[in-house]
C-alpha positions in Angstrom: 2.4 -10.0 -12.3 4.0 -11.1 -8.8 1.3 -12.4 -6.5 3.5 -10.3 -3.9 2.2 -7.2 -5.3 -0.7 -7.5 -4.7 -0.1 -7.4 -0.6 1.9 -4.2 -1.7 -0.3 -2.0 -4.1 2.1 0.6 -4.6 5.3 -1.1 -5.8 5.8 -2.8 -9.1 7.1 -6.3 -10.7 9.8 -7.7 -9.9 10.0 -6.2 -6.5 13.0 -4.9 -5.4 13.5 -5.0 -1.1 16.3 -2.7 0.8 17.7 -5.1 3.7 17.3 -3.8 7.0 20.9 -3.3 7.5 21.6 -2.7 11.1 22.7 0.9 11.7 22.4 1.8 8.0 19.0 1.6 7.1 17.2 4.2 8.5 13.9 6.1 7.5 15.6 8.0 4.2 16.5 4.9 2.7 13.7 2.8 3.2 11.3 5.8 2.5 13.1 6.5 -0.6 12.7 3.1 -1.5 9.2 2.3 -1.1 8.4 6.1 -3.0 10.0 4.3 -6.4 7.8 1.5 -5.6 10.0 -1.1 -3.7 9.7 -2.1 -0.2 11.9 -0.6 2.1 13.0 -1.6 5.2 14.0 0.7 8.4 16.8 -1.5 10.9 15.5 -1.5 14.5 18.9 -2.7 15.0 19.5 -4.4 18.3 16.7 -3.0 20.0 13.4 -1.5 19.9 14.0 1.5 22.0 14.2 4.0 19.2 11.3 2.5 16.8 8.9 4.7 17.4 10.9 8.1 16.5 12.0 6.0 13.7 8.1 5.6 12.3 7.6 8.5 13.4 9.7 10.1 10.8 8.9 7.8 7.9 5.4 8.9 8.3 6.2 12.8 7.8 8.7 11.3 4.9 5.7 9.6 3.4 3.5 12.7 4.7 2.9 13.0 0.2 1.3 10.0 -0.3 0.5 10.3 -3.7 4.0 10.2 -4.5 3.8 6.3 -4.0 0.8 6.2 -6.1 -1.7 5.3 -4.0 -4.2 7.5 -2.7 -5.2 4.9 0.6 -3.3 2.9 2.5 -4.0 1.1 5.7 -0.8 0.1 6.4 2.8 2.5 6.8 4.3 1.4 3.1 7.3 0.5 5.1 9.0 -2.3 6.5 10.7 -2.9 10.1 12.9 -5.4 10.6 14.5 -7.5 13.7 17.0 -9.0 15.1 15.5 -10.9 17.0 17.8 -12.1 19.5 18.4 -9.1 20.7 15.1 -6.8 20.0 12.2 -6.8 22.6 8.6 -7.9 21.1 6.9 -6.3 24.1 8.8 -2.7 23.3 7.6 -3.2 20.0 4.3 -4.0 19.9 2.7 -1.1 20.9 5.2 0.8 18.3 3.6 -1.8 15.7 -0.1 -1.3 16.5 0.3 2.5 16.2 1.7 2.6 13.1 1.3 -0.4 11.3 4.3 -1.1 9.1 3.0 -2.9 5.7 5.7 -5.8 6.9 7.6 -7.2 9.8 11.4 -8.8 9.1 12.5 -11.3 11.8 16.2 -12.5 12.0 18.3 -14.7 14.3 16.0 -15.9 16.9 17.9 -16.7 20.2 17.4 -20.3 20.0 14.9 -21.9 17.4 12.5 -20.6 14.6 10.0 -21.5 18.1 10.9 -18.6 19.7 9.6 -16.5 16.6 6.2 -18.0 17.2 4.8 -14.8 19.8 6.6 -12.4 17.4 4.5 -13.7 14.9 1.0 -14.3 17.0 1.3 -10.9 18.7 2.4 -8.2 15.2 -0.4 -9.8 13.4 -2.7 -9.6 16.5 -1.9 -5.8 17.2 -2.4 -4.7 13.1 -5.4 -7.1 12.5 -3.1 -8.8 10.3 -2.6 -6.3 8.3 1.3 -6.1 9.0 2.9 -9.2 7.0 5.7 -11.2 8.4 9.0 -12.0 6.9 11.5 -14.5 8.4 14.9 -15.0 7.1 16.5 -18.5 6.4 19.7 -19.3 4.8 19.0 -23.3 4.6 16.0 -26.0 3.3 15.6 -27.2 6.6 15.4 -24.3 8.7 12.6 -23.1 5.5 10.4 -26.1 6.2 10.3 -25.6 9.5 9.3 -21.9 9.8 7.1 -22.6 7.4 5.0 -25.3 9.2 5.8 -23.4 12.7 5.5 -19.6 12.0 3.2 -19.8 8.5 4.9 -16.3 7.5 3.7 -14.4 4.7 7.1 -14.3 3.3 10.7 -16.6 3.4 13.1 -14.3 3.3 15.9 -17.1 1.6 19.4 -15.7 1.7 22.3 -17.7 0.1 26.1 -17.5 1.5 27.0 -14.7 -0.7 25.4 -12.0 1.3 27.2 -9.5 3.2 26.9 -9.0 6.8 25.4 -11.5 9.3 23.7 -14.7 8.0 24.5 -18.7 8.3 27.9 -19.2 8.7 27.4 -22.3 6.4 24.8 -22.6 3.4 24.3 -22.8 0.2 23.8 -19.5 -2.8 20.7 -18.9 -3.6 21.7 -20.4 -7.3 20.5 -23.4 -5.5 19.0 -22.5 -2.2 16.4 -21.0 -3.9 14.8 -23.4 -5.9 15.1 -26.4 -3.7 13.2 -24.1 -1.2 10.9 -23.7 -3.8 10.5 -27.0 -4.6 10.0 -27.9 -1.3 7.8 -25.1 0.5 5.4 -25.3 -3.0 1.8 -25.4 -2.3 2.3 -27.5 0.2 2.9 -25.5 2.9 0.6 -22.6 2.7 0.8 -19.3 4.6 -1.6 -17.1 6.3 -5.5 -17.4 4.6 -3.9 -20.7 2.7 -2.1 -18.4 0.5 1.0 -19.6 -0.9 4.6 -18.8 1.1 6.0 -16.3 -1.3 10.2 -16.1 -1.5 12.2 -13.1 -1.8 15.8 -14.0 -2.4 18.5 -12.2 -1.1 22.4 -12.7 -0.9 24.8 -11.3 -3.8 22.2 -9.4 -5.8 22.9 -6.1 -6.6 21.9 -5.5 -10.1 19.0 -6.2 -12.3 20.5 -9.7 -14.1 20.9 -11.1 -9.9 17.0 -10.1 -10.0 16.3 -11.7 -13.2 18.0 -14.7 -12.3 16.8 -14.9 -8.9 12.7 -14.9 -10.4 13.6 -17.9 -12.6 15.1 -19.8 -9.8 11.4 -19.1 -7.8 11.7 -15.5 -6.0 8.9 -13.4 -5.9 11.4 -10.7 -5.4 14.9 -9.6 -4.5 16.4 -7.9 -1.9 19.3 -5.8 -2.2 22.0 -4.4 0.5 25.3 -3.7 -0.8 24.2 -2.4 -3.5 22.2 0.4 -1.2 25.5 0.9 1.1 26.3 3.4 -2.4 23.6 5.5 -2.3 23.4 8.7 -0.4 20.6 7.4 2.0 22.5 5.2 4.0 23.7 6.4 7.0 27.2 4.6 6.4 30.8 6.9 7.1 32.4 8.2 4.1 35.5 6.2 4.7 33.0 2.3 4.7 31.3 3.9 1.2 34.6 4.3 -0.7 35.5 1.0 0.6 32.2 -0.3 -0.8 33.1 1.6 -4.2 36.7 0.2 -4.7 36.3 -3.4 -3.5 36.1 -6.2 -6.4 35.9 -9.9 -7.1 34.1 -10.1 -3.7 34.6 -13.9 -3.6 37.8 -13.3 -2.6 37.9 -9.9 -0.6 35.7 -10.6 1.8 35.1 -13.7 4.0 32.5 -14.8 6.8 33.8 -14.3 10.1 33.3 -13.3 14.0 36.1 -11.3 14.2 34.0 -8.2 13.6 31.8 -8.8 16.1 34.5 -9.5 19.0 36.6 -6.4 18.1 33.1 -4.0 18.4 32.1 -5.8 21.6 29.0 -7.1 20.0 28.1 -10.6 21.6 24.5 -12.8 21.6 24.9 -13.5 18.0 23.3 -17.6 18.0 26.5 -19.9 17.3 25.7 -20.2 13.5 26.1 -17.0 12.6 28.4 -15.3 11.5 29.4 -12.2 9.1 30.6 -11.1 5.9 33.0 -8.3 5.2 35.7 -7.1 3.3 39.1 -8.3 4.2 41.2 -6.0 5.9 43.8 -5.7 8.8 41.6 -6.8 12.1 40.9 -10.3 10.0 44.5 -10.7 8.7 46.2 -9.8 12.4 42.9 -12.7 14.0 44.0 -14.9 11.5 47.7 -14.7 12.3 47.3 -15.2 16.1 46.6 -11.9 17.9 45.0 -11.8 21.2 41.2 -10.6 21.3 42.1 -7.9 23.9 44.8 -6.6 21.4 42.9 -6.4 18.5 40.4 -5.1 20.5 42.1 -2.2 21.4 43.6 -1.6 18.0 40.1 -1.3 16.6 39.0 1.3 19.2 42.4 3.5 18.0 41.5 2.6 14.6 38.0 4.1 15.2 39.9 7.6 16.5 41.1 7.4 12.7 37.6 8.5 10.9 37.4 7.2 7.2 41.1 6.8 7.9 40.3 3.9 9.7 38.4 1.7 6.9 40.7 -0.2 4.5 42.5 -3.3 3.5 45.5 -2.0 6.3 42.5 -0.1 8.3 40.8 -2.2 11.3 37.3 -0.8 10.8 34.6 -2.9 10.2 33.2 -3.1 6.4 30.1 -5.1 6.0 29.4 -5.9 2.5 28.5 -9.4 0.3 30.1 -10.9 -2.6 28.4 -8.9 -4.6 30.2 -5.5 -3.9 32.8 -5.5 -7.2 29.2 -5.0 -9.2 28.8 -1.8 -7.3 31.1 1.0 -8.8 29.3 4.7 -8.3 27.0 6.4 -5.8 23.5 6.6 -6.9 20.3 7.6 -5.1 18.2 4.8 -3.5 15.5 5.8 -6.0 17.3 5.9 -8.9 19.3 2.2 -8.0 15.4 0.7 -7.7 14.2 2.1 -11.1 17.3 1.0 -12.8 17.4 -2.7 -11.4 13.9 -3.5 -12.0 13.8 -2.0 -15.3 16.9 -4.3 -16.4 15.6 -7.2 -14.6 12.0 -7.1 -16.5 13.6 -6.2 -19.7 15.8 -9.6 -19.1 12.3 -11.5 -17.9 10.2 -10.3 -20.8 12.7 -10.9 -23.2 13.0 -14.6 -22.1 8.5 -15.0 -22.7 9.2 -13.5 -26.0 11.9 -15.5 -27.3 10.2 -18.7 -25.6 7.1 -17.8 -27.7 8.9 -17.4 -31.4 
């Protein structure tokens, strides 16, 4: 068994994580998640103003707690994550110590892994260090260094085929992963001297990316596109059928800032950048338009509705490399069940033939 699962008593091995997509994962999706014994994760999204209505309704979600199949918990058996660039710690921490989410995500500090440092001090201060704490990396270098300097629970280690924002350059996590591994070991230990455990993320979204991804040295996986088709995401009808008719996501989508500039969404640190499906915004950027114009195209294009989403629509379409795996809508429960089941048929099947 995982040695994560034992921080989280209600989900099951391999552990399957819904990313804190900003805007998209709210309460119903990570609640949903956690009930089939995941981990979800609800988006504060760029800031903390609206966390505590958002714990406030994954606890009457979760008011059935033996649906998660625990009768006690100390902790909300939710996640919360940050970016962090953006987010205020001091709006959050008295959100935090009131409810206590089982785990903390931080994401893009301003202007080092340092600034993470009070984020981390001040959650685990406020919960008794009973709320965990995730940071994303996408690199070996920035790994090591949270490691020594923040000593989270988890590493977070997303390769270049994940959708949305991450490192505009790095690695997959075909690689990324286990040279993290081999790196971070036991010789960097987290909280208590427990080992760092790694949760890879970036271009998973089935249960042979989860299989994979535990061989290579993940704990668990965590999933986002693959969530974007599930009724629980709070996503326009017009993004989801984009999700669902997208393929060979290597080369429909690309990493990019346009998206950003044409929603008026600036503070993003310099290496950063996003990943989403190719459409008419990128293409007319690419070819030479002004900012202001494409701008203003994307506002009329949001007039449009679902009209507006597209490979000749403006509207942005967040999604990883991933997306030509996903092909039908199914409930955020149902996708958990059916990826972990695959992934530990896949595992145990490997111990059995390694044994004969």
């Amino acid at each position: 068994m995982s040695a994560i699962i034992n921080d989280y008593p209600w989900t099951a091995h391999p552990l399957v994580v819904s990313a804190p997509m900003a805007r998209v994962a709210k309460p119903p999706l990570a609640v949903a998640v956690s009930k089939a014994q995941g981990l979800g994760f609800i988006a504060a999204g760029y800031t903390s103003d609206n966390l505590d209505d958002l714990l406030e309704e994954a606890t009457n979600l979760l008011s059935d707690r033996k649906i998660i199949h625990s009768n006690d918990f100390s902790v909300l058996p939710v996640g919360v994550g940050f970016i962090t660039w953006s987010a205020s710690l001091k709006t959050a921490i008295p959100v935090i110590r009131k409810h206590c989410p089982c785990a903390v995500w931080l994401f893009a500090p301003p202007t080092g892994f340092q600034d993470l440092v009070p984020w981390a001090t001040q959650i685990r201060d406020a919960t008794s260090n009973r709320t965990k704490i995730w940071v994303q990396i996408g690199s070996v270098a920035d790994a090591i260094q949270v490691a020594r300097v923040v000593r989270p629970d988890v590493l977070v280690v997303q390769g270049s085929d994940a959708g949305g924002h991450s490192l505009a350059r790095g690695a997959s996590i075909v690689t990324l992963v286990p040279e993290v591994y081999d790196k971070i070991g036991n010789e960097i230990q987290g909280p208590g001297g427990k080992p760092i455990q790694l949760i890879a993320a970036g271009g998973i979204c089935d249960g042979r990316g989860v299989a994979a991804a535990v061989n290579l040295g993940a704990q668990g996986c965590v999933l986002g596109t693959r969530f974007l088709a599930s009724p629980e995401s709070m996503i326009a009808q017009g993004y989801q059928d984009e999700i669902l008719r997208a393929s060979d996501g290597g080369s429909t989508t690309v990493r990019t800032k346009i998206y950003d500039t044409v929603r008026d969404i600036h503070g993003w640190p310099d290496e950063y950048n996003g990943r989403g499906l190719i459409n008419q915004t990128y293409v007319d950027a690419v070819q030479g338009m002004m900012e202001e114009e494409n701008r203003e195209l994307y506002l009329q294009a949001m007039e449009e509705g679902d009209q507006g989403y597209g490979p000749k629509g403006r509207l942005t379409t967040y999604a990883g490399t991933g997306v030509g795996l996903v092909n039908k809508v199914m409930a955020a429960s149902e996708i958990v069940i059916s990826v972990r089941d695959l992934a530990y048929k896949l595992l145990y099947r490997q111990k059995q033939m390694s044994r004969l």
